[in-house]
N, C-alpha and C positions, 0 to 999 in steps of 0.2 A: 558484441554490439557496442556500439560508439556510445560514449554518455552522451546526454540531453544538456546541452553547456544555455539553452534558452532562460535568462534570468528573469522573462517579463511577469506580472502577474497569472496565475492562471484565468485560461477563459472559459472554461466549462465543470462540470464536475458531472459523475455517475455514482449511482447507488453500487456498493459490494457487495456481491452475498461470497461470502467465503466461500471456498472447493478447491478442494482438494486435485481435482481435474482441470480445472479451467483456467487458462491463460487470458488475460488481457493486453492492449497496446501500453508500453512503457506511459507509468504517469511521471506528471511531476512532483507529487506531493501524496499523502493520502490525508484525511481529515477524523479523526479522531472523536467519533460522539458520546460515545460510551468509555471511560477507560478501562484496559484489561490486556493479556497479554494479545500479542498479533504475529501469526508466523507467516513469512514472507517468501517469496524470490527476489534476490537483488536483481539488476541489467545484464551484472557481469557475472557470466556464466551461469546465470539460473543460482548460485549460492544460497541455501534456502536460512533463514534464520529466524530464531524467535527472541521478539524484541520484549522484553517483560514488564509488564505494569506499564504502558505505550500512555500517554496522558492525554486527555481532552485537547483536543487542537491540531493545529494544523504540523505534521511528521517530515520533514521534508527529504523525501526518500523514494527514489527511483527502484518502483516492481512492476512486476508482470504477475506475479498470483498471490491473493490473498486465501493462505490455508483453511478451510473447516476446521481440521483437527490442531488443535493448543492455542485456538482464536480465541479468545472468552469477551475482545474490547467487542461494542456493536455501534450500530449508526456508523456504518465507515462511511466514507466518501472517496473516489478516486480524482482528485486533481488533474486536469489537462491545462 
């Protein structure tokens, strides 16, 4: 998948609920409400990784799923 080279601000945002299943459209950011860890898919190639102690704010990190299992941040938000 091609990276998202779009540098504007985001225009929208969606509620996350973690899963372990379920894939999302690539964001541009995520937004960080709660800090704790957040395990991901990066763009390329699905790469799954866990980003530890992820801090209040705005992440700026292109995924397609945010994990249930080794989430512990909450209040996510998905960036478009």
């Amino acid at each position: 998948m091609a990276a998202h080279t779009d540098t504007s601000p985001a225009r929208g945002g969606f509620a996350v609920t973690p899963s372990d299943v379920t894939t999302f459209p690539v964001c541009r950011a995520l937004y960080i409400g709660v800090s704790g860890d957040v395990r991901v898919d990066f763009i390329d190639s699905g790469t799954n990784v866990l980003l530890k102690g992820a801090p209040v704010g705005a992440l700026p990190v292109q995924v397609t799923r945010v994990y249930s299992t080794g989430t512990t941040a909450t209040d996510i938000v998905r960036l478009v």
